[in-house]
N, C-alpha and C positions, 0 to 999 in steps of 0.2 A: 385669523381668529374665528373661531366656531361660535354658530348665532342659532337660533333656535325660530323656525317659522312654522307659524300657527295661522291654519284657518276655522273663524271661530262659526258657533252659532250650530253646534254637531252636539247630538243627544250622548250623553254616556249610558253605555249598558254593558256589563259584564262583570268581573271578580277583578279585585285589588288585592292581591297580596302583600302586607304590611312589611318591611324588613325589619331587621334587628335597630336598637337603636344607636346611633350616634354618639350623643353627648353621654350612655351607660355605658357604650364599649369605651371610651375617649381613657377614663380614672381607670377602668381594670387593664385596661393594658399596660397606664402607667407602675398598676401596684404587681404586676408580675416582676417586676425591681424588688420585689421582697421575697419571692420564694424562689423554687428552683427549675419547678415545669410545671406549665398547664396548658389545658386545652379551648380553648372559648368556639361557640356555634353558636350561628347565627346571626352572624358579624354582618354589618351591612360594608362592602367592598367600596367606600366613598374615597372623594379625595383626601379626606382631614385623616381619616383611616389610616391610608398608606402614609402621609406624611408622619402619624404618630410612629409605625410602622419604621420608618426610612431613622425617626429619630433615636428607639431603640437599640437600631442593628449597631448605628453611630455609637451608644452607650455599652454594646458588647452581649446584648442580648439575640440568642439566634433563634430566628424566626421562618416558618413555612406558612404560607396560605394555600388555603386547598378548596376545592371545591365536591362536595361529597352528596351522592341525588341532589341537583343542584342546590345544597345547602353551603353555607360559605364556613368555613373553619379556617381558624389559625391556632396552631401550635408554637407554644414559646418557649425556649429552654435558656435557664441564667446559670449558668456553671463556673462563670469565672469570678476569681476572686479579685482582680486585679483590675474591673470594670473603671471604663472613661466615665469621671463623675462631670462632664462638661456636657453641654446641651445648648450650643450653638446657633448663633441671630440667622445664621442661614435657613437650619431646621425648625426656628419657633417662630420667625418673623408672620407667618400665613396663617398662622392659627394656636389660638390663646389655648389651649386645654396642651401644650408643650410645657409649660409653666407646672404642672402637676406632678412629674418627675420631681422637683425640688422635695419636697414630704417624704418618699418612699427613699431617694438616696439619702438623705439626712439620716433616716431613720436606721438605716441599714448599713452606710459607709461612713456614715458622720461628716459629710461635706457634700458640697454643689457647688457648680458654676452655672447658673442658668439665662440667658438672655433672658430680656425684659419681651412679653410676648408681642404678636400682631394677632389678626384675623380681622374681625369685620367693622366698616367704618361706624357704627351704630352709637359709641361712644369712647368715653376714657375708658372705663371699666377698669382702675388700677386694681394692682395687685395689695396692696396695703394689708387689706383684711387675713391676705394671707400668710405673710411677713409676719403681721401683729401675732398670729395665733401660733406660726414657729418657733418665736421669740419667746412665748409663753411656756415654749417647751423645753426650751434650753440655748435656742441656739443664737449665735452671735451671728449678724446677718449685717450685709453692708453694700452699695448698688454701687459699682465703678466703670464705667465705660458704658453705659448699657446693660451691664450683668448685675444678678446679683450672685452676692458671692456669698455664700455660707458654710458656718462648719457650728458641728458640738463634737469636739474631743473627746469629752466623758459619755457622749450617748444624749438623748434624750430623754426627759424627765416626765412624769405625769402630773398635771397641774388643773385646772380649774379657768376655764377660757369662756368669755361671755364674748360673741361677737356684737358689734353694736350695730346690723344691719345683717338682713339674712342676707347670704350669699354662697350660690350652689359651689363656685368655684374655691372659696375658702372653704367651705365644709368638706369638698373633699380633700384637702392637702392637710386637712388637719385630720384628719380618720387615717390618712394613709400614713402619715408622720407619726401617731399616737401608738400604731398598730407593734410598732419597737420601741414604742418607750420604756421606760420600766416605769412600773407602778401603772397608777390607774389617771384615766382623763378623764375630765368631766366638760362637754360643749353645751352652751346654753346658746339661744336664738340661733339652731341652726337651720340651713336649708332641709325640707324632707320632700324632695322632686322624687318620681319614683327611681328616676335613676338614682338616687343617692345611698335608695333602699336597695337596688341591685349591687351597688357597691356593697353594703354593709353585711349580703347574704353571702355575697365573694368572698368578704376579708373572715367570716363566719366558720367557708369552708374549710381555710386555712389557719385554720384554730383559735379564731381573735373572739372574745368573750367581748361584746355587745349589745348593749341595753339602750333601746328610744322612749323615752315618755314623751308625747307632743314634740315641741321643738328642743330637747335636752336629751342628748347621744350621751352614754357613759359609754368607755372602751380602757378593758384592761390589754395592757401590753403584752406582745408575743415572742417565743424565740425564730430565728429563719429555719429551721429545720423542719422542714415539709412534703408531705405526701402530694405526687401528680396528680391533682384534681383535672375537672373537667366540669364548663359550667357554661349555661347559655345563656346567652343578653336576650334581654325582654324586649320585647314589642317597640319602636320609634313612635310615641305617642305623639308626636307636631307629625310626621309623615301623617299619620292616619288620619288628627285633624287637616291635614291640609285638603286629602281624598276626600274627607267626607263636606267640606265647604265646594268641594269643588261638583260633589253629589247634591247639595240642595241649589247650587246653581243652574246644574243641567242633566242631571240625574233622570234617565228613564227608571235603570232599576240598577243602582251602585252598589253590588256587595264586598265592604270590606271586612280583609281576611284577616287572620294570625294575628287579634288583639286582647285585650282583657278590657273588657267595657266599662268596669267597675271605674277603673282609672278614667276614662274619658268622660264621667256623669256630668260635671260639670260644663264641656265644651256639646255634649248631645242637647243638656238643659237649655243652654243660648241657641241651638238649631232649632229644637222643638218651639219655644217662646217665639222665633221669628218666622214659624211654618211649617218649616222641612218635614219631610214624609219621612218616619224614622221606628225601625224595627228593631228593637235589639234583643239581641242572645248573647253568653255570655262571650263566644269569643268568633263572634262577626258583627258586622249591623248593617242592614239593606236599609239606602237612603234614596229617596227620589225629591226632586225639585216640587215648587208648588209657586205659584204663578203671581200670586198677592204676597208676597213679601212682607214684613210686618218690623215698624222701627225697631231699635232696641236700645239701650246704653249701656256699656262698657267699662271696665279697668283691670289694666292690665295687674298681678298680683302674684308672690309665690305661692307656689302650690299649696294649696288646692284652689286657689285661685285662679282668673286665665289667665293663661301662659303669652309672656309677650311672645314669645316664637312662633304665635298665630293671629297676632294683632295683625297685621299688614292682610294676611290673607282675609279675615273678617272683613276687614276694611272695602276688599270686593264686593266682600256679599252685600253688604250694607250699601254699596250701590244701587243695588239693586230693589231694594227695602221701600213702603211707602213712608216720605216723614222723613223728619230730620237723624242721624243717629249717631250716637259720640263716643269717642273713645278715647280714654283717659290713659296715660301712656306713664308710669310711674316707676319703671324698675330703668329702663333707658332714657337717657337727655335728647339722642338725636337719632331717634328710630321712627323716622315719618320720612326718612329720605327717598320713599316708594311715593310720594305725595305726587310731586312736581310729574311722575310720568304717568301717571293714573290720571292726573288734569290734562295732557297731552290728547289722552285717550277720551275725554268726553264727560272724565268725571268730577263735580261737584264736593270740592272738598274746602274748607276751611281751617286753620289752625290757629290755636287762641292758646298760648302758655303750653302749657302738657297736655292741649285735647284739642281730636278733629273733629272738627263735625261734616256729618258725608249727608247730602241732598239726594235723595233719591222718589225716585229711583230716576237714573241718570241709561242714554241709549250709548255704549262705547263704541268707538270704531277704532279699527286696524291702526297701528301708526308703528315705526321706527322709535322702539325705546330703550333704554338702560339699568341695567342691575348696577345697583349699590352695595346689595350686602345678600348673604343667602338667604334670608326669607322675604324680602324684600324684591327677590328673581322671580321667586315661585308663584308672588304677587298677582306679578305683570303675565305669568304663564295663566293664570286663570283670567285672568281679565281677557287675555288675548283669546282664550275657550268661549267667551261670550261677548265678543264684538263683529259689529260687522265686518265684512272682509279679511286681510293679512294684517299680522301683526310680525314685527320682528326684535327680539330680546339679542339685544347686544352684553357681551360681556359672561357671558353663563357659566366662564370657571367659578364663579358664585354659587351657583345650582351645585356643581359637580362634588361641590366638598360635604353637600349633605343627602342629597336626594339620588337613592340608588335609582337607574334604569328609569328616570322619572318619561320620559315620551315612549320609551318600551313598555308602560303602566297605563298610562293613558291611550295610546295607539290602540293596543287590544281591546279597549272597552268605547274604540270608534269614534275617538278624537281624529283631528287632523294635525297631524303636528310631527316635522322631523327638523333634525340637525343638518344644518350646512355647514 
């Protein structure tokens, strides 16, 4: 099994190139189930990627990945009429955004079989919110063995769907399921992460009539008859945050690349309030470390709020911080499982109901530790960037499902760090 050894206590200096994001490519791949070709650049080549990838070919969609001036492209072409509406515990066990296929076949074939998902041990995270909003739509849904099994006969309907918790993963199964209804949908409390907004510029292109006020999505329904678009995923906004925590830790002079900063304002505002040396333009930002460290407190929130998928990574820095600092942990039940190996490591951590509080600034050293879930890997990779001596991350197919080329990123800007 492949481990990641880090030796820490090495200045960062040079350019980070940001990739495409994850959780925006995850929903347009699954809604190419509703048209007939397109092209997406700028795909980050991760493991969750390929496995969404592996689940499609499975559904009868064919697929090419290319690599073009090293930019990453994949081509998808849906031609057959006759597609597997089944989505298999094999294929969706490792990662929950497989569950998102159910909206788009629904919507398009009038039935699914979709395993109940996996991916990270972070929490329950059911599917409910999602189920509730199909149901809204027309369809008769029912979980047996593990699957759920769904069908609408007559198609899907346009209805009037309040969810009663925001949730990024229901907002998209219900936009991609809306997009064939007939008539018109109306979402109220929904998620609006940017990736939701990259969804909604895709299903845009392919002619879906789309209207957001705040958290209320209106979407009239569309026919499958569509023109080969081509369309590029945005920036991985938690990659960038993770580079630039990882630039006010040990940043001589960290430039990160390929982003839109506007989106980042609120995770730049907690760097600048605790220190960080931070330049921004609209689509880089040069960060360097600063020495006095400064408390801060925390909650995690949907967007535009901070994003738990950089709770854990904060969690480093705020080792480092003078004072007490805490972080209120409110979208996940058991997303502090980075805790126990971060205390291995030297650091000062406390948990009290849904918040830690970190003691800092704490001195870490090298130790033999364990990923839990994927940001919770990327964790213990920066803690290992700032401790004394080796550190070694056991378990890093965690890493691999989200963070492109991540010790190729870091390597170059004079970290110590390779895979065994």
């Amino acid at each position: 099994m492949q481990k990641l050894l880090i030796k820490g206590k090495k200045e960062l200096k040079g350019n980070i190139t940001i990739s495409g994001s994850k959780n925006a490519t995850l929903p347009i791949l699954a809604a190419s189930l509703l048209t007939s070709e397109i092209k997406l650049t700028n795909v980050p080549l991760v493991k969750d990627i390929f496995t969404m990838i592996e689940l499609l070919k499975f559904i009868g969609v064919e697929i090419k990945v290319k690599k073009k001036n090293k930019k990453n492209v994949i081509e998808l072409k849906n031609s057959k009429k006759n597609i597997n509406t089944l989505a298999p515990y094999k294929l969706v066990k490792t990662m929950r955004a497989g569950v998102l296929v159910l909206g788009p076949l629904l919507s398009k074939y009038k039935k699914a079989k979709v395993s109940l998902p996996g991916g990270c041990a972070i929490g329950t995270r059911p599917v409910d919110l999602h189920l509730f909003a199909l149901k809204k739509l027309g369809a008769k849904i029912k979980i047996k063995d593990g699957y759920i099994i769904a069908e609408a006969k007559k198609g899907l309907f346009g209805s009037k769907i309040k969810f009663p918790s925001v949730s990024v993963g229901a907002t998209e199964n219900a936009l991609l399921a809306a997009y064939g209804a007939t008539g018109k949908t109306v979402l109220y409390n929904c998620a609006v992460e940017p990736e939701i907004l990259d969804l909604v510029s895709f299903l845009k292109k392919l002619g879906s009539k789309i209207k957001i006020f705040g958290r209320k999505i209106s979407v009239i329904g569309k026919n499958f008859e569509n023109p080969k678009i081509t369309h590029k995923i945005i920036f991985d906004r938690i990659e960038a945050g993770t580079y630039l925590i990882a630039g006010a830790l040990l940043g001589k002079k960290l430039i990160i690349k390929n982003i839109n900063s506007k989106i980042l304002s609120y995770e730049i505002q907690i760097l600048k309030k605790m220190g960080a040396k931070i330049i921004v333009n609209k689509d880089t930002i040069i960060i360097s470390k600063f020495e006095k460290l400064k408390r801060i407190n925390v909650s995690t929130k949907p967007f535009p709020g901070f994003p738990t998928d950089l709770q854990a990574q904060l969690m480093v820095l705020m080792t480092q911080a003078n004072g007490v600092s805490k972080i209120k942990e409110n979208i996940f039940e058991n997303r502090f499982m980075h805790v126990p190996e971060l205390k291995r490591m030297g650091a000062k951590i406390e948990i009290k109901n849904k918040t830690a509080y970190i003691f800092g600034p704490s001195k870490l050293t090298g130790a033999e530790v364990m990923a839990t879930d994927l940001r919770a890997s990327v964790s213990l990779v920066l803690a290992g960037l700032i401790a004394d001596n080796r550190t070694i991350i056991n378990r890093i197919y965690h890493l691999d499902r989200g963070y492109e080329q991540l010790e190729n990123k870091l390597d170059r800007c004079k970290a110590e760090i390779k895979r065994i």
